[in-house]
C-alpha positions in Angstrom: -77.8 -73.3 108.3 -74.0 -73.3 107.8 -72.6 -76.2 106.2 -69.3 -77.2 106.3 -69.3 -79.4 103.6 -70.8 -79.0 100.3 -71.6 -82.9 99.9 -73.2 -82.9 103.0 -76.4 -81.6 104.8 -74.5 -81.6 108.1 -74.7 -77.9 109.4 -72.0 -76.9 111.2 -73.8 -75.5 114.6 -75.1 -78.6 115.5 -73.6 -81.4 117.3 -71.5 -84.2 115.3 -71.8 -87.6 115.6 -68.6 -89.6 117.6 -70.5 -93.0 117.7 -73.0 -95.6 116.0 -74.1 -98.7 117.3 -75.7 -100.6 113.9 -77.5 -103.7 113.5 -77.8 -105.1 110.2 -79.5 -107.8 108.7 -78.3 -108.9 105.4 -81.3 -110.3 103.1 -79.5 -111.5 99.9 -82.9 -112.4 98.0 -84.2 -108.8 97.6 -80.4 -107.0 98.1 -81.8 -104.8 100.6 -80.5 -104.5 104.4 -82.7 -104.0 107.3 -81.1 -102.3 109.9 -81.0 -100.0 113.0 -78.6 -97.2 113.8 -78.2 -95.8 117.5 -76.6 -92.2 116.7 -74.4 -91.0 120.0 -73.6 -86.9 119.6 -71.2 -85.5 120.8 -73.5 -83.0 123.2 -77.3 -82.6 123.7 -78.8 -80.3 121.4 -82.3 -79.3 120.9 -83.1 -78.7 117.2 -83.6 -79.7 114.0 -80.8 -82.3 113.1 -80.1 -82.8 110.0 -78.6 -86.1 108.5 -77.7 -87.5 105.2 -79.2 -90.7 103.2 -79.8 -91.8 99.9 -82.0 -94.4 98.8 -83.2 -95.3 102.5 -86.4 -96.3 103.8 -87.4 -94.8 107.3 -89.4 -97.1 109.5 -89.5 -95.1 112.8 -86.9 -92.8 114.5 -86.9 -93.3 118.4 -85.9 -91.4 121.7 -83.5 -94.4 122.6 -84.2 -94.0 126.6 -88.0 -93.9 126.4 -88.4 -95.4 122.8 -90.9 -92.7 122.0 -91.3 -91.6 118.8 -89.5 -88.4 117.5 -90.6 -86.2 115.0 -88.8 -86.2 111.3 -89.3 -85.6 107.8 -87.5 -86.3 104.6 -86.7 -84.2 101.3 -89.2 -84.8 99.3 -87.2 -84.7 96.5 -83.9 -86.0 96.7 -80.6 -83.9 95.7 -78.5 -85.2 92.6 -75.6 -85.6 94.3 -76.9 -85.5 98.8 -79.5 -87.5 98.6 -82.1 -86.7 101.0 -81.7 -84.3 103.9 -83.5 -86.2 107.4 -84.6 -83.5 109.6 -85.3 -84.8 113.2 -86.8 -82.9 116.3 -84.7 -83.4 119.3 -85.4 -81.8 122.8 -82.4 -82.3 124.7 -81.7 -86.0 123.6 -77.6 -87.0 122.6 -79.2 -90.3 120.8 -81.3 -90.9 118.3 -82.3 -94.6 117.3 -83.2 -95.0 113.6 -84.9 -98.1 111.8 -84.9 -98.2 108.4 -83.7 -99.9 105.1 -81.7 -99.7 102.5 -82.5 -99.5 98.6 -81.8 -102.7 95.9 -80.1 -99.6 94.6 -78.0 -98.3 97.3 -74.8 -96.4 95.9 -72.2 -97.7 98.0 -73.6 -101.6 97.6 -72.8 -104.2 95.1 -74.9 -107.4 95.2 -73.6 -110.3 93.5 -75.2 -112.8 92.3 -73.6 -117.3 92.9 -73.3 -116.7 89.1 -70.9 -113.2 89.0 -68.9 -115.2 91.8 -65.6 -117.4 91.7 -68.1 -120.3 93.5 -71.2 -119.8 91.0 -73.1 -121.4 94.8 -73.2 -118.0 96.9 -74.0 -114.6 96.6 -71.5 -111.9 97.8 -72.3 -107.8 98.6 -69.3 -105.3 99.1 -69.5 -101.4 100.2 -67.6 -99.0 98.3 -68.7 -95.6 100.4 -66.0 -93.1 99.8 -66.7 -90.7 98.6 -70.4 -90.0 100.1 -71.8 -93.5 99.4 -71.9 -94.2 103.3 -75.5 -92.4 103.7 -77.3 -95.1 101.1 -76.0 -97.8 104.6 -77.5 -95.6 106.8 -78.1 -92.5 107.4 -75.4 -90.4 109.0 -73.2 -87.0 109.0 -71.7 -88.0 106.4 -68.8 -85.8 106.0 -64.9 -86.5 106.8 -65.0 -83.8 109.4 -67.6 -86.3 111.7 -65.1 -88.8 112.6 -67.0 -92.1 114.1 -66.3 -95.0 116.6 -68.9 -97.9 115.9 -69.7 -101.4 116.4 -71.4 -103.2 114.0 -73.8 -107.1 115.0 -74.4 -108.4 111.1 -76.8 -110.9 110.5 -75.7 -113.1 107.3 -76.8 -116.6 106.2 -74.4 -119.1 107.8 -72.7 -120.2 105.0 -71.4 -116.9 104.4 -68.6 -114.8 106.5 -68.3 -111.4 106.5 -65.2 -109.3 107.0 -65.1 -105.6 108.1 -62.8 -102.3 108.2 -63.1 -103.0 112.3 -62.1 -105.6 114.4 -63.7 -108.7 114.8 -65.2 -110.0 117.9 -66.6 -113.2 117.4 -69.2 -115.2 115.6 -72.1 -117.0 117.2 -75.6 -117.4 116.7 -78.5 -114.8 116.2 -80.1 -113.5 120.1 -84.1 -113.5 119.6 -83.4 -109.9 122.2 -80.8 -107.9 119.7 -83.2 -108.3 117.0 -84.8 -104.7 117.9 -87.0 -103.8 115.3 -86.7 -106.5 113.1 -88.5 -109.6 112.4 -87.1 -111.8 115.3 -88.5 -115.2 113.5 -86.2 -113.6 110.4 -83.6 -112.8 112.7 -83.3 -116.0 114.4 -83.6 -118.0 111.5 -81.8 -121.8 111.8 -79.9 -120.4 108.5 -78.4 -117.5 109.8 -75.6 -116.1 111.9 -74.0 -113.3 113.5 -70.7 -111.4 113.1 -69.8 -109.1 115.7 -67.2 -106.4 114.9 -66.1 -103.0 117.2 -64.1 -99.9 115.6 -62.3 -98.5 118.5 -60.9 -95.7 116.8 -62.7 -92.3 115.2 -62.8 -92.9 111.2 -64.6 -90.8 108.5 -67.9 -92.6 107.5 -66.4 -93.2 103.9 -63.8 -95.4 105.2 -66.7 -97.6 107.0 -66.8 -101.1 105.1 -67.9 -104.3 104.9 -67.8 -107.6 102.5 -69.7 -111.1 103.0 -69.2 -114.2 101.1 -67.8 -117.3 100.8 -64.0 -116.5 102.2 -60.9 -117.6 102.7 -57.4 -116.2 103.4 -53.5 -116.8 104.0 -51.5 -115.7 106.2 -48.6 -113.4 104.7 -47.3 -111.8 107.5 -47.7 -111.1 111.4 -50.5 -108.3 110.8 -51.5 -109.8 107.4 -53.9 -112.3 106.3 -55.1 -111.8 102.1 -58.6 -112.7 102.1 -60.6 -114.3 98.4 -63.2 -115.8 97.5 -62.4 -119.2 99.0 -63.5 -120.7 95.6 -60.5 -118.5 93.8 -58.0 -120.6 94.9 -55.4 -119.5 92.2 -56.0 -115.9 93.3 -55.6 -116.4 96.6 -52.2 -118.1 95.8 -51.2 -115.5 93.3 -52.0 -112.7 96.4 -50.3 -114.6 98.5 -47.1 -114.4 96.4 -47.5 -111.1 94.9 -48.4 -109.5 98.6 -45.3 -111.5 100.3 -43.6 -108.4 100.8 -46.2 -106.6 103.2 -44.8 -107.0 106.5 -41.4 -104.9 105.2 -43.8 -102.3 103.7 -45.2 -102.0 107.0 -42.2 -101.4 109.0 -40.8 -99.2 106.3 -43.9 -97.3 106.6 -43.0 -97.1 110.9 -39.8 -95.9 110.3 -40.6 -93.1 108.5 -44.0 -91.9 109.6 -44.2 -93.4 113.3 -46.1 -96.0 114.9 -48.3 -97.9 112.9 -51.9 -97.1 114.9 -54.3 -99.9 113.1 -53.2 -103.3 114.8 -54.2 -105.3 111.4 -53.3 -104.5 107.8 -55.5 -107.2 106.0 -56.0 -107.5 102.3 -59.6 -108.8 100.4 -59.3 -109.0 97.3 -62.6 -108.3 95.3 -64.5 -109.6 92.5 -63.2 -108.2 89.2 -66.0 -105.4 89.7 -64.3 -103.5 92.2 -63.7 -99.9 90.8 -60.8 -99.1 92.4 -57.3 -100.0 92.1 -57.4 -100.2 96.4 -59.6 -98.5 99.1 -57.9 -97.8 102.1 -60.3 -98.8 104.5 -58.5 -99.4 108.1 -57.4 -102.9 109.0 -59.3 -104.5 105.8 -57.7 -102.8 102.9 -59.9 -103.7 99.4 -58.1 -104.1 96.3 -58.8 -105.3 92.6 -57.7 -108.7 91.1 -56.2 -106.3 88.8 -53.7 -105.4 91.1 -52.0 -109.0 91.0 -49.3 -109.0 87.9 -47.4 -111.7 89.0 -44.3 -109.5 89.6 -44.8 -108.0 93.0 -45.3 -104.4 91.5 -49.0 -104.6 92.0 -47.6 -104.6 95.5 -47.2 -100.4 94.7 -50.9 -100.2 95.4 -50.8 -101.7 98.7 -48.3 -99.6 99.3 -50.2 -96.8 98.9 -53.5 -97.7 100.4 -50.8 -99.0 103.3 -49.5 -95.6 103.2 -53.0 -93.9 104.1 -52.5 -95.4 107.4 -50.9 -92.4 108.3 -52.2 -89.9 106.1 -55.9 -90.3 104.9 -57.0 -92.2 107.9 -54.9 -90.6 110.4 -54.8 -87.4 109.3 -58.2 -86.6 107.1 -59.4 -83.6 104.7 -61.9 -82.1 106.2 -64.2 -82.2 102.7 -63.4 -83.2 99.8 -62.3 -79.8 98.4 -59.3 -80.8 100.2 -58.8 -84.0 99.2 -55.4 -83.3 97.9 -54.1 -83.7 101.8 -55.5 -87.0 101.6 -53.5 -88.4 98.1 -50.9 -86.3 98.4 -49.4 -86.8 100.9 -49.9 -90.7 100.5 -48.6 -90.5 97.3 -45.6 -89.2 98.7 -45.7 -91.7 101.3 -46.2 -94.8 99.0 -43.4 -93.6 96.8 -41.0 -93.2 99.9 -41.8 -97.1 100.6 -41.2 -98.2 97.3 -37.7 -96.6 97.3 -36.9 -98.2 100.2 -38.1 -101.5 99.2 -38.2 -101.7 95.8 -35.5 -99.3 94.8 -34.9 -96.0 93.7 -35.8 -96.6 90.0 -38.8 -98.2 90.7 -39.7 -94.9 92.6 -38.8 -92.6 89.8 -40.7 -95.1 86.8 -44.0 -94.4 89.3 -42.9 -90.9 89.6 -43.0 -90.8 85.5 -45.8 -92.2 85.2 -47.7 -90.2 87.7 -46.4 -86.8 86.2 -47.4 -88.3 82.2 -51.3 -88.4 84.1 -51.1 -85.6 85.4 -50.2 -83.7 82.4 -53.0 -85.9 80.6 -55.6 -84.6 83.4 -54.5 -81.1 82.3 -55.4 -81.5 79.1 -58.7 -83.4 80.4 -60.1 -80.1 82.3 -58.5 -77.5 80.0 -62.3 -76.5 80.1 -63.0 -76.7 83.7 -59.7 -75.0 85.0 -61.0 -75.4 88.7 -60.8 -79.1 88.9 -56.6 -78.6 88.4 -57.1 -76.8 91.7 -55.5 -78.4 94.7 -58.1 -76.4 96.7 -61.0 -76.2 94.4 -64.7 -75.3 94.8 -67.3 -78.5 94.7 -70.7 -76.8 95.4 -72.6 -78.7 93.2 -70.1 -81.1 91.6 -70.3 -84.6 92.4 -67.2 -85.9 93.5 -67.2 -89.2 91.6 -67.3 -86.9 88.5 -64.3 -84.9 88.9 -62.3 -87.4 90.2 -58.7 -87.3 88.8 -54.8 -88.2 89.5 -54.5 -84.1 90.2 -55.0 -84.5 93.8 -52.9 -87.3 94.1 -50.3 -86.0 91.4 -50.1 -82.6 92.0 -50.8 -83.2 95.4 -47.6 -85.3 95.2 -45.3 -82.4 93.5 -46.4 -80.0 96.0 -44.9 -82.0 99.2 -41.7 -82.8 97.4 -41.2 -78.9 96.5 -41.6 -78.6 100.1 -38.8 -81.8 100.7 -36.9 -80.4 98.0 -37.2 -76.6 99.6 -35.8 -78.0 103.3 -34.1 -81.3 102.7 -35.3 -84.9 103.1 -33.9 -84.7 106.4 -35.7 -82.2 107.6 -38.5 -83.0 105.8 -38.9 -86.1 107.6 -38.8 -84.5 110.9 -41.5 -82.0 109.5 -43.6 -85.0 108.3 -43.6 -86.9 111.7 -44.6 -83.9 114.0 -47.4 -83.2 111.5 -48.5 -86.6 112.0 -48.4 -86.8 115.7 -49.9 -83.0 115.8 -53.0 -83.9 114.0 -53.8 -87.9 114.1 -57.4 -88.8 114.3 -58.5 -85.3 113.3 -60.1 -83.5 109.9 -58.4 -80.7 108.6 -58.6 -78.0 105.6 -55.7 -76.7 103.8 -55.4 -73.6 105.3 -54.7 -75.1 108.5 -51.6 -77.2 107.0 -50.2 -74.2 105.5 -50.3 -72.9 109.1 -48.8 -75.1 110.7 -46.2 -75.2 107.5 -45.2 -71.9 108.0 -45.4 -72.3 111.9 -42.5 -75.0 111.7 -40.8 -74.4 108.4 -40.6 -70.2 109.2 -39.7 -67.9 106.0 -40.7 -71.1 103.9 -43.9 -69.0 102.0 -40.8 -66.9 101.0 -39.0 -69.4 99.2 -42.2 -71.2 97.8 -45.4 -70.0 96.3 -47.6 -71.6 98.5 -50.8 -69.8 97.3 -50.0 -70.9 93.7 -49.8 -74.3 94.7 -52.7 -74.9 96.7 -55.2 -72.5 94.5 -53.3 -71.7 91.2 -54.6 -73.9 88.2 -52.4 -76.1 86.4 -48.9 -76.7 86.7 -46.5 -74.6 88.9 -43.0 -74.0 86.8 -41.0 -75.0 89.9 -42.9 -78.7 89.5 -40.2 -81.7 89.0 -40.3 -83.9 86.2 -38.9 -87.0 87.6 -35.2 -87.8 86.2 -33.4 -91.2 85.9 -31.3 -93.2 83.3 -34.3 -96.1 83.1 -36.7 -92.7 82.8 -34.7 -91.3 80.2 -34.0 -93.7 77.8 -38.0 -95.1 77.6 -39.1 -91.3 76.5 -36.4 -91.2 74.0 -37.6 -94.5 72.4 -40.9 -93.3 73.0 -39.7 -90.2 70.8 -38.1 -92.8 67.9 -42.0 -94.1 67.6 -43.0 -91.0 66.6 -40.2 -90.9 64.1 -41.7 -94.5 63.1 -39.0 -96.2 65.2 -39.9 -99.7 66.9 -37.8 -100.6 70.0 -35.0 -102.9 69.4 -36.0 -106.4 71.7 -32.5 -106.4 73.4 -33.6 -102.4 74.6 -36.9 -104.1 76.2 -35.3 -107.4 77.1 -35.5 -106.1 81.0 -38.6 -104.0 80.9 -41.6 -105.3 82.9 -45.6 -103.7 83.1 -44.4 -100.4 84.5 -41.8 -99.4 81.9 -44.0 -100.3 78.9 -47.2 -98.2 80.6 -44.2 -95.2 80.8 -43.7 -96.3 77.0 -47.0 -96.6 75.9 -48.5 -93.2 77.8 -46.0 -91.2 76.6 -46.9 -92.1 72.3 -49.1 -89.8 70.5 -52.7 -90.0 71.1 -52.9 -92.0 67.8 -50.3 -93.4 65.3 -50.3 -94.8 62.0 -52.6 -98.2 62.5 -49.6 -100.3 60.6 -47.5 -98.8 62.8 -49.7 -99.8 66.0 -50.4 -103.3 64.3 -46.4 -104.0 64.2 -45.9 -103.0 67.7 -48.3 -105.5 69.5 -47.1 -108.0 66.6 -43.8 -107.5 68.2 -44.6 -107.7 72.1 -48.5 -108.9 72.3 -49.4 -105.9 74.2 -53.0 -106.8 74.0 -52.7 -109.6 75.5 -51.1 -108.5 78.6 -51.6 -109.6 82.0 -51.2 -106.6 83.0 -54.5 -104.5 82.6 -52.0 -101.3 83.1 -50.5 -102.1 79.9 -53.1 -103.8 77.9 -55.4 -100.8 78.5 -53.0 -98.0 77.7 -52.2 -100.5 74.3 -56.3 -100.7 73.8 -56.8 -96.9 74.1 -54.0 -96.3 71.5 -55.6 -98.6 69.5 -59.0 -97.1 69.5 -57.3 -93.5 69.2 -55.6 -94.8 66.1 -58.8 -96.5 64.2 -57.3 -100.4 64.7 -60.4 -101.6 64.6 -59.3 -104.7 64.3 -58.9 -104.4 68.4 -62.7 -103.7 69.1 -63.1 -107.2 70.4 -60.1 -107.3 72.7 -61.3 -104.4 73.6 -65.2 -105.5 74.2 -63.6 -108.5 76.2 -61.8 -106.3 78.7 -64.6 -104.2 79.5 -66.6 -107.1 79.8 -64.1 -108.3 82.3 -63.3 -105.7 85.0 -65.1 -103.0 86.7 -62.1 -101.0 88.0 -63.1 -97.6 86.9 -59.2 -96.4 85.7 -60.2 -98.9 82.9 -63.3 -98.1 82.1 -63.1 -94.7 81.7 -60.0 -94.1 79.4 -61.2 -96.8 77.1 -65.2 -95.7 77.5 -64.2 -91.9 76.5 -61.8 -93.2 73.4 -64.4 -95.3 71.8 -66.8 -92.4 72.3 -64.2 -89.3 71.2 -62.9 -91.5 68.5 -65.3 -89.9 65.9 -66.4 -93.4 64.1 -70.3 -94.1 64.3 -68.8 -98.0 65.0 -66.3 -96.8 68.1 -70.2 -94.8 69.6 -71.8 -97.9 68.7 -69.8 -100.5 70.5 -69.6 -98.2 73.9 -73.2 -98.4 73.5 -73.6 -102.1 73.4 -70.8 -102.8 76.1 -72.3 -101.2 78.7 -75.9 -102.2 78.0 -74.6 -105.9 77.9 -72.3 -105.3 80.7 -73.9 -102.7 83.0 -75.5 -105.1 85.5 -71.7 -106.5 86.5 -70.2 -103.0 86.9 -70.8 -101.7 90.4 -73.4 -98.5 91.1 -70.2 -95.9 91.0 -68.8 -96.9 88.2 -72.4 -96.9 86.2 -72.3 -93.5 86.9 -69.3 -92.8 85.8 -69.8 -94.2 82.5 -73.5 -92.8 82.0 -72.1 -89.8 82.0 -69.4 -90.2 79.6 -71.8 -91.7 77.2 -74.6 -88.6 77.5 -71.6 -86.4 77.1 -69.8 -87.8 73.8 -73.2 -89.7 72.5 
């Protein structure tokens, strides 16, 4: 066997997958999903194929044109972090047709209850599958480098609507016929419905996605719609406003990377208990209610997920050793947008902020020197555990060297071809330093491209960001330390991003008086913007203000999105105090249930490490 990725049980001398055909029946009351999958290889083979799944229940696996039954087993005992390997015979056959069901506990589904819902009448379920979460749907390659076509029939109760990373067909009532395997009495229910979607273009399984509730949407823009739950009225309007701008973003995004290949660029935003900032699944981006500051710089994040259009989607790491060429890049990209429409100092206060993290993430794998690696080894290491801003931030510093190296103008030119030389395929990093040095010649003579790509830490010949906005906020940030609290008229203009600049760049903990007199001032804690409310909280905790703890309690209470949980999860259990260990404790006991399965896992093991 020869595996070509190491979260995967896909071996690289067999035959990838290029389609699925799925049909899914949603069955809110236990949160599991009956379903079938019609796998479509790429050749015949003859062999033992193997496929990944976690948490899923095989009914039969059938020979599609004969519907006889072919041989299969399952691990018995499930890997950590692959699941189960699904072995099946074939003799010749290109498709196999599996039925099967998913687990209550499936790691890329969050079922919510009418009660965790804007409505408090009717359930919702979203996927989260990247990073290899796509197997507990159903079972699959599921590696980046097995780029898939589908089309998806989704049976949902009909007062429910579901929305897809795929384009929608129509919805119309359920066919006794296309019920398959299923229950056709279930099927056909007078309750239910079916959505039809179609994914006409080959996507990496983690980018496959769905959502079903009670929605509703406005229109923002000729390829936009911003999708709620049709109960969160004020959200929806706050979306609408803060997302206004999407339309420019998108042909900003055109001018500098080329045609925009997707059709759509549609917006849900999720419950509170999304863990991501955004997921960049095509035509249906997802994005936290966290994102929405009421300033239109929450409109950065679509930017970026926007940005992914062309490299992410587009263009996709092969594994996720290489996942650098996925946020890199896109980090690049989304910074280039924001320049153009939000303005050069905008760019360079999310430059600052992004170089502050990554030094942070330095410090955060000083013991594990391999996760600063752009390239790094992951055999054995599950990817939701290492997952940091060094892919995305170094990632980042690494193109502009190269901008920097050969001009933006050329850059640009550079940037385009690649584009255009490898949409809709998976790549590794060697293979973009080849075709680097292939276009850019002599450039491996002017920049350390081995260093970059597999050196640890921080190349000297990185670029801390430099502006007079930049400047001036690390210099008060400086005063602080001296026990120096900004003047009001110096922070009469700021908004969320300069005082997260502010606030990250502080000692790890201060005087608590000092702290105290600084949210006195400006209410930091009780920002609407979680970006600074949470970097206020962790210097809080950091600084023994326990006077904070229920703030503190509240917001974890509050939001799922994982670049919350786990700075103010690891303070409260680094701070030292048997009451700091004892509140993390209780939190997430009490607040578990409401976080989604990644993010449970994240803090698990945060808590079995520190307590």
């Amino acid at each position: 066997m020869a595996p070509i990725d190491p979260h995967s049980f896909t071996d690289s001398s067999h035959p990838l997958t290029t389609h699925v055909s799925l049909s899914l029946y949603l069955d809110f009351s236990t949160s599991i999903i009956h379903a079938s999958a019609l796998l479509t290889l790429s050749s015949p083979f003859s062999g033992n194929l193997s496929l990944d799944s976690r948490s899923i229940s095989i009914t039969t696996i059938l020979d599609p044109q004969t519907l006889d039954p072919l041989p299969y087993s399952v691990s018995a005992n499930p890997d950590p972090i692959r699941g189960s390997e699904i072995v099946v015979v074939l003799t010749g056959q290109s498709q196999l047709l599996l039925v099967y069901s998913t687990s209550p506990s499936a790691s890329a589904l969050q079922w919510l209850s009418p009660l965790q819902t804007f409505s408090k009448t009717h359930p919702y379920v979203y996927t989260q599958c990247q990073a290899v979460h796509a197997r507990s749907i159903f079972p699959c390659q599921d590696t980046p480098a097995a780029r898939i076509r589908y089309d998806v029939v989704m049976n949902v109760p009909s007062s429910l609507s579901a929305v897809m990373s795929a384009r929608h067909v129509r919805r119309r009532l359920p066919l006794p016929e296309e019920s398959k395997h299923l229950d056709a009495s279930l099927w056909c229910a007078e309750d239910r419905v079916v959505e039809e979607f179609v994914m006409e273009q080959p996507i990496p399984p983690y980018l496959f996605a769905f959502a079903v509730g009670e929605l509703g949407f406005r229109e923002v823009g000729p390829r936009t719609r911003v999708y709620t739950e049709s109960a969160a009225g004020e959200v929806l309007d706050a979306a609408a406003l803060e997302f206004a701008g999407t339309e420019e973003m998108i042909r900003q995004g055109e001018k500098l990377f080329g045609e925009y290949d997707w059709e759509r660029f549609d917006l849900l935003v999720l419950p509170p208990s999304f863990p991501y900032g955004g997921m960049e699944n095509p035509r249906m981006v997802f994005l936290t209610p966290t994102v929405i500051k009421g300033d239109a710089t929450g409109a950065q994040v679509v930017a970026h997920e926007l940005a992914h259009s062309w490299t992410g989607n587009l263009i996709t790491n092969i594994n996720n050793e290489h996942f650098w060429l996925n946020e890199g890049f896109t980090t690049y990209a989304e910074r280039r947008i924001v320049e153009v429409v939000q303005g050069a100092d905008i760019a360079t206060l999310n430059m600052g902020i992004g170089w502050r993290g990554l030094k942070d993430e330095m410090e955060r794998f000083k013991d594990n020197l391999e996760c600063t690696k752009l390239k790094n080894n992951q055999q054995g290491v599950d990817p939701d555990d290492v997952y940091s801003q060094v892919p995305y931030e170094k990632g980042f510093q690494f193109v502009l060297r190269i901008e920097r190296q050969v001009g933006r103008t050329a850059f640009d030119e550079f940037l385009k071809k690649y584009i255009a030389t490898f949409k809709f395929k998976s790549i590794d990093t060697d293979t973009f330093l080849d075709f680097l040095k292939a276009n850019i010649p002599g450039i491996e003579n002017e920049i350390n491209l081995q260093l970059w790509t597999e050196g640890v830490g921080i190349p000297e010949d990185a670029y801390e960001p430099v502006s007079t906005i930049y400047t001036k906020i690390i210099s008060l940030a400086e005063e602080f330390k001296q026990g120096k609290m900004p003047r009001e008229d110096e922070v009469a203009e700021w908004k969320g991003q300069e005082w997260e600049l502010y606030l990250e760049n502080l000692p790890k903990s201060c005087e608590p008086s000092q702290v105290m007199a600084l949210d006195k001032r400006y209410r930091l804690a009780e920002s609407k913007d979680y970006e600074v409310k949470v970097s206020f909280l962790q210097l809080a905790i950091s600084s023994k203000c326990r006077e904070y703890h229920g703030e503190v309690e509240k917001t974890l209470k509050t939001v799922g999105r994982m670049k919350y949980l786990r700075p103010l999860f690891n303070a409260l259990a680094q701070a030292g105090g048997t009451e700091e260990k004892q509140l993390a404790k209780q939190v997430f006991a009490e607040a578990r249930e409401t976080y989604h399965p990644i993010a449970q896992g994240v803090v698990e093991s945060i808590l079995s490490k520190y307590i």
